[in-house]
Chimera marker file (.cmm) of the C-alpha trace (Angstrom):
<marker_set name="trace">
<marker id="1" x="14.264" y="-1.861" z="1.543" r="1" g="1" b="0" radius="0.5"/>
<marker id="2" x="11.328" y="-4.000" z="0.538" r="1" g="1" b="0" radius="0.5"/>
<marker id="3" x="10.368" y="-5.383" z="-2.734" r="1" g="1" b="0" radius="0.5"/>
<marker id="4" x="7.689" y="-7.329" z="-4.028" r="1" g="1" b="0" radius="0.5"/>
<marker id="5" x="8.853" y="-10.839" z="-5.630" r="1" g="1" b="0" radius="0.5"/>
<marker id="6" x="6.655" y="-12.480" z="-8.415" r="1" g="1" b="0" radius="0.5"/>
<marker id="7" x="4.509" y="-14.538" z="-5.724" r="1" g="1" b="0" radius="0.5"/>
<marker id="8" x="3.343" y="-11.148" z="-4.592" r="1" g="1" b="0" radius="0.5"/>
<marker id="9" x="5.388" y="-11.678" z="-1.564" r="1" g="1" b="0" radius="0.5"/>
<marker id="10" x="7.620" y="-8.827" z="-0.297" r="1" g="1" b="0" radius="0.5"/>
<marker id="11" x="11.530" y="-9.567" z="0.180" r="1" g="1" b="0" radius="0.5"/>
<marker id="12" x="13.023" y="-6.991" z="2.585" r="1" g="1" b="0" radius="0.5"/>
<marker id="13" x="16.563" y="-6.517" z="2.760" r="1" g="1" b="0" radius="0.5"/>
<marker id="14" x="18.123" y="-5.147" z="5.772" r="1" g="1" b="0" radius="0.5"/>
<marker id="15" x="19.672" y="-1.739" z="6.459" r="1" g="1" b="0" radius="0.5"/>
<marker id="16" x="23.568" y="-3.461" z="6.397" r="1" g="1" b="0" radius="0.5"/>
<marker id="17" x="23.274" y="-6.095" z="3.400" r="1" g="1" b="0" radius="0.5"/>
<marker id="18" x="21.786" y="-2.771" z="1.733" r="1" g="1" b="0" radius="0.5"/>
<marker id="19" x="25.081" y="-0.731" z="2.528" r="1" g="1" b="0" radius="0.5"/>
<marker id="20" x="27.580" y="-3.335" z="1.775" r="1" g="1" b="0" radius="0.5"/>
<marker id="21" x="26.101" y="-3.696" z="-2.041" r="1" g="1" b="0" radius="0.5"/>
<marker id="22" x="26.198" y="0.228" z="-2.399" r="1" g="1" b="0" radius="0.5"/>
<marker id="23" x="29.464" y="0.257" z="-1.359" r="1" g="1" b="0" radius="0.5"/>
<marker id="24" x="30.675" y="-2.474" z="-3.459" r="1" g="1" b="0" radius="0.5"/>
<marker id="25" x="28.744" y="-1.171" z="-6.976" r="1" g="1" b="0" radius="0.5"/>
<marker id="26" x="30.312" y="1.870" z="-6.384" r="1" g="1" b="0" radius="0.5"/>
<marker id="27" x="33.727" y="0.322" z="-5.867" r="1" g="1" b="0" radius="0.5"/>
<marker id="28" x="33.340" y="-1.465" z="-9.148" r="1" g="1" b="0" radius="0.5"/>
<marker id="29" x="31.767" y="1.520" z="-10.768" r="1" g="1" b="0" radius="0.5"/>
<marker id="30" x="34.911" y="3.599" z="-10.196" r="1" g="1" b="0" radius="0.5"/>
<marker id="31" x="36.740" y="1.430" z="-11.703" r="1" g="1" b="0" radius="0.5"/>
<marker id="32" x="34.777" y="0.515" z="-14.373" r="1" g="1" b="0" radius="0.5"/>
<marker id="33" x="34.896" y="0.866" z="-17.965" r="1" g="1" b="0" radius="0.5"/>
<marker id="34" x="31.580" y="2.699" z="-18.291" r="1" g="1" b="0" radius="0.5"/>
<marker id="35" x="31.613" y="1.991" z="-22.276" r="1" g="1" b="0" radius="0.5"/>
<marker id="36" x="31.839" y="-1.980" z="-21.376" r="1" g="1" b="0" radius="0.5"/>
<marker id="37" x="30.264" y="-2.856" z="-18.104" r="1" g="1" b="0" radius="0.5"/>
<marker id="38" x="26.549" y="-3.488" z="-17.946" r="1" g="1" b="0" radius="0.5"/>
<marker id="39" x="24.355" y="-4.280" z="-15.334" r="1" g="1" b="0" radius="0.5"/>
<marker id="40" x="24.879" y="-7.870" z="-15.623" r="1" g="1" b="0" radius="0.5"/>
<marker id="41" x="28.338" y="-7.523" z="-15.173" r="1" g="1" b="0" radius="0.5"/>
<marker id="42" x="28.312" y="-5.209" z="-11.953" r="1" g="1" b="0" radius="0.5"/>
<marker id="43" x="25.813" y="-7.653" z="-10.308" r="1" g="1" b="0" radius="0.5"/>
<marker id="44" x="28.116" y="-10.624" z="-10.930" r="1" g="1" b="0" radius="0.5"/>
<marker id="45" x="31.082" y="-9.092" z="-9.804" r="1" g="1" b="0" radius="0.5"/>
<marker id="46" x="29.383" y="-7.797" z="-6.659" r="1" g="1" b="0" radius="0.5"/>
<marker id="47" x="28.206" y="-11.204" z="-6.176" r="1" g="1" b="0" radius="0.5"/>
<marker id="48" x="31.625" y="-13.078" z="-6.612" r="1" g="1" b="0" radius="0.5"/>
<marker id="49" x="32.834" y="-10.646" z="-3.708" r="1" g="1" b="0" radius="0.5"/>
<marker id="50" x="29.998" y="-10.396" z="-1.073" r="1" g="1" b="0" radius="0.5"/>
<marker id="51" x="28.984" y="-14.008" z="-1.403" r="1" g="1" b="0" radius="0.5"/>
<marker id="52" x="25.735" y="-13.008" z="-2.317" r="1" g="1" b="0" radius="0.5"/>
<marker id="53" x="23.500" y="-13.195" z="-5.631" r="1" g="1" b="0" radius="0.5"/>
<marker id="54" x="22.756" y="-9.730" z="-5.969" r="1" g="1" b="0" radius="0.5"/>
<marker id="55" x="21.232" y="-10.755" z="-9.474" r="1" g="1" b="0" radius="0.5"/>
<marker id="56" x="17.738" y="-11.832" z="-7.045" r="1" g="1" b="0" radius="0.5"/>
<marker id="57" x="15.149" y="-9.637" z="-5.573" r="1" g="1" b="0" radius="0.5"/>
<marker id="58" x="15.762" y="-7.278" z="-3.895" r="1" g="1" b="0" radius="0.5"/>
<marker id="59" x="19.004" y="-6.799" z="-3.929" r="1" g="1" b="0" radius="0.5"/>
<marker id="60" x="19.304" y="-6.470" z="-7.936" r="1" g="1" b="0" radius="0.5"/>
<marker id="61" x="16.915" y="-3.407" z="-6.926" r="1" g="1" b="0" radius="0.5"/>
<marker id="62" x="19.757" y="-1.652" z="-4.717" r="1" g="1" b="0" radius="0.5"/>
<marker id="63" x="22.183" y="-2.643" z="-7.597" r="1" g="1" b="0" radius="0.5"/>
<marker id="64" x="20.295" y="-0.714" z="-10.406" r="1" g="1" b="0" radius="0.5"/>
<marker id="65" x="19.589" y="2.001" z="-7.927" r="1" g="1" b="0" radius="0.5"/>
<marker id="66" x="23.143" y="2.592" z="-7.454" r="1" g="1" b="0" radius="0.5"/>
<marker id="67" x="23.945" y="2.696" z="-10.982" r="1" g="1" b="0" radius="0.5"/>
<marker id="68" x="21.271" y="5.216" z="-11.903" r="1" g="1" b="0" radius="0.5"/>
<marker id="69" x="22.461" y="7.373" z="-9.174" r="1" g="1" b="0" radius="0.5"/>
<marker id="70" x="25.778" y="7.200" z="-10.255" r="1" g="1" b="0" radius="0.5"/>
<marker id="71" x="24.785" y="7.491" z="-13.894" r="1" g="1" b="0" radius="0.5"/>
<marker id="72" x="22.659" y="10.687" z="-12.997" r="1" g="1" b="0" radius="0.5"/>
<marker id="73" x="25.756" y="12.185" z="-10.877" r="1" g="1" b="0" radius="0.5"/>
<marker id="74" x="27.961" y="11.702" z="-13.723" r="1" g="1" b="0" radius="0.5"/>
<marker id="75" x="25.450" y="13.581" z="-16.173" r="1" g="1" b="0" radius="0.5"/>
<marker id="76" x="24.974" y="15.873" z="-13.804" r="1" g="1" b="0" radius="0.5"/>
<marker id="77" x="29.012" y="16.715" z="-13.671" r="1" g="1" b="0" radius="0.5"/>
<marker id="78" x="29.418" y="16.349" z="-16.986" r="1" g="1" b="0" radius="0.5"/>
<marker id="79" x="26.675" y="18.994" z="-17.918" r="1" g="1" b="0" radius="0.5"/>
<marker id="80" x="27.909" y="21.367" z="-14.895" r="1" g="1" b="0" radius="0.5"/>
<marker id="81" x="31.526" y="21.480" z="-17.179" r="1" g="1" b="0" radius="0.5"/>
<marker id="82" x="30.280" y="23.041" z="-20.332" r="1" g="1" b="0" radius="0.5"/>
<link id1="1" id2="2" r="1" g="1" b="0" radius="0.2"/>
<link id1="2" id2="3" r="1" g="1" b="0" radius="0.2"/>
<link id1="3" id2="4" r="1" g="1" b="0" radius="0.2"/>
<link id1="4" id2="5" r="1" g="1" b="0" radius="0.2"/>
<link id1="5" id2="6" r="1" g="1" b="0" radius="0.2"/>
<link id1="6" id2="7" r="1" g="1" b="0" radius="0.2"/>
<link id1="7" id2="8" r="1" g="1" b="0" radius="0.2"/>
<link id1="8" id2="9" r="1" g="1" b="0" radius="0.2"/>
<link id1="9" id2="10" r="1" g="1" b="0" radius="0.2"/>
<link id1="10" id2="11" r="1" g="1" b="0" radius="0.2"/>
<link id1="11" id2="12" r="1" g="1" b="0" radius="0.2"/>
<link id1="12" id2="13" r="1" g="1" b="0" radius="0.2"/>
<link id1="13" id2="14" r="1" g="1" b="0" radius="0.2"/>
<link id1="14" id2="15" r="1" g="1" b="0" radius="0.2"/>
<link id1="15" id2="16" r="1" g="1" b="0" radius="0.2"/>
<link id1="16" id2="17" r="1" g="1" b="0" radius="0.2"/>
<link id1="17" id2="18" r="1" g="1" b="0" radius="0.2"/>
<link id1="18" id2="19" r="1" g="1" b="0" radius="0.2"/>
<link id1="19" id2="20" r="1" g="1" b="0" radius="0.2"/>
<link id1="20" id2="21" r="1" g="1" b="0" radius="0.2"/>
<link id1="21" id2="22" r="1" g="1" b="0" radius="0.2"/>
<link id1="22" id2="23" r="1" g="1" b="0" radius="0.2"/>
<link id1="23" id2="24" r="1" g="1" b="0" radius="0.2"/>
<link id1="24" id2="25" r="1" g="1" b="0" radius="0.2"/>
<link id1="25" id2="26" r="1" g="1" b="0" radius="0.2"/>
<link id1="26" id2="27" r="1" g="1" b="0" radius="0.2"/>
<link id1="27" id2="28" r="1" g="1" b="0" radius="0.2"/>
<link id1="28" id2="29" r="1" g="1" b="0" radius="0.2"/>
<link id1="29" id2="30" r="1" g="1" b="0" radius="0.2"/>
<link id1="30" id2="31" r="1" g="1" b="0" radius="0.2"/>
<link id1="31" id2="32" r="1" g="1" b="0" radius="0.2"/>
<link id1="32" id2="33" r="1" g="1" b="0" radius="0.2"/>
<link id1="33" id2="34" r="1" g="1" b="0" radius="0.2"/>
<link id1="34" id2="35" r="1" g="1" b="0" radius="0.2"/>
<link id1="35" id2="36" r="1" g="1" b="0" radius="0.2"/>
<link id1="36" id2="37" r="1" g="1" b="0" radius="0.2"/>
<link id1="37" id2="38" r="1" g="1" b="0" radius="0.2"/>
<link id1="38" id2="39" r="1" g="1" b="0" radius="0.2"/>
<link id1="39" id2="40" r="1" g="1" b="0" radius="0.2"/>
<link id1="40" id2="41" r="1" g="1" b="0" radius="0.2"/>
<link id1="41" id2="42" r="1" g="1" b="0" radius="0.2"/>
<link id1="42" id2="43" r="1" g="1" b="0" radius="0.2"/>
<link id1="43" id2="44" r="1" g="1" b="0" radius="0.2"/>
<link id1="44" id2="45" r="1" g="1" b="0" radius="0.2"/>
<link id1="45" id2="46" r="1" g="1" b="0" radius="0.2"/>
<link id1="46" id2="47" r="1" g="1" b="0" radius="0.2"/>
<link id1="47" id2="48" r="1" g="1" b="0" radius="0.2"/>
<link id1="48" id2="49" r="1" g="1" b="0" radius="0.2"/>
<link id1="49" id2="50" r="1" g="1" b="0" radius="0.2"/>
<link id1="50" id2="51" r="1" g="1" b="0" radius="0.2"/>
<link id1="51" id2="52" r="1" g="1" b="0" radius="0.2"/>
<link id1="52" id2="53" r="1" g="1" b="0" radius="0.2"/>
<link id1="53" id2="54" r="1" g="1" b="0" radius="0.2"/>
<link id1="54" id2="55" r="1" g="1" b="0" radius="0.2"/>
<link id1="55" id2="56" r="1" g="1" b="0" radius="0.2"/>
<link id1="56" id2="57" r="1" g="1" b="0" radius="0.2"/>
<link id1="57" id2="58" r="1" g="1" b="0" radius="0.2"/>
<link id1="58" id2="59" r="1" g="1" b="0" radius="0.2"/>
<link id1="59" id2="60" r="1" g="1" b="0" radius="0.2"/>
<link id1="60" id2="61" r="1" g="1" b="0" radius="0.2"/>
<link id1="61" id2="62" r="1" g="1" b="0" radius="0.2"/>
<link id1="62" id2="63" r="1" g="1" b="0" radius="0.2"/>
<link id1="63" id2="64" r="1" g="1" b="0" radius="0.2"/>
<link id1="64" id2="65" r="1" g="1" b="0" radius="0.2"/>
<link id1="65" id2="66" r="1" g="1" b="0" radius="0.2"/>
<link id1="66" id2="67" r="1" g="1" b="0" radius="0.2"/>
<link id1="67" id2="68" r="1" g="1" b="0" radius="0.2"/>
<link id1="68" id2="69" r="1" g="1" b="0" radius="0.2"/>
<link id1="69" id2="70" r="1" g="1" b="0" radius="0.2"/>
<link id1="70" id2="71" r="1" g="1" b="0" radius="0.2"/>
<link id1="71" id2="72" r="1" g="1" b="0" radius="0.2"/>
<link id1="72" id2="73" r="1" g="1" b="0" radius="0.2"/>
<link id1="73" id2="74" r="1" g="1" b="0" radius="0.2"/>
<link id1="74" id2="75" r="1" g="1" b="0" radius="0.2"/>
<link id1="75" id2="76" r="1" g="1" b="0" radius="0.2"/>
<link id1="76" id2="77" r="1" g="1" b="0" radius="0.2"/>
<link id1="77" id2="78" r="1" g="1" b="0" radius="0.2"/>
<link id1="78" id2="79" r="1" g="1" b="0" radius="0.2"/>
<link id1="79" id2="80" r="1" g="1" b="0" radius="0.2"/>
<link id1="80" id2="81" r="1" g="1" b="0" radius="0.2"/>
<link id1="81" id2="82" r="1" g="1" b="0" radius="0.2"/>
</marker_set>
């Protein structure tokens, strides 16, 4: 994944950083409050376990990626049950 910092240079992220922070905003997704976690939150706690700040370009990219797909699956259910 590549994404372009405020210098106009482009961070790039590779393939199996990319896979671990899925899997870990996920993980704390599931077991989430949904009513009380925020963005913020999700990227701190995936920070504190993957010794990484996923707050910085580009990973915070992935991290709010992950969240709006899990955000639009959970509509998505939620909509399919009425």
């Amino acid at each position: 994944m590549d994404a372009e910092r405020n210098d106009g240079e482009v961070a790039t992220i590779d393939r199996e950083t990319e896979k671990k922070i899925e899997k870990r905003v996920k993980r704390i997704l599931a077991k989430a409050n949904l009513y009380e976690i925020t963005e913020f939150k999700i990227q701190k706690a995936a920070s504190e376990k993957l010794g990484l700040d996923v707050s910085q370009p580009p990973y915070k990219f992935v991290v709010r990626r992950v969240v709006e797909e899990f955000l639009q699956l959970l509509k998505n259910n939620t909509q399919t049950k009425r």
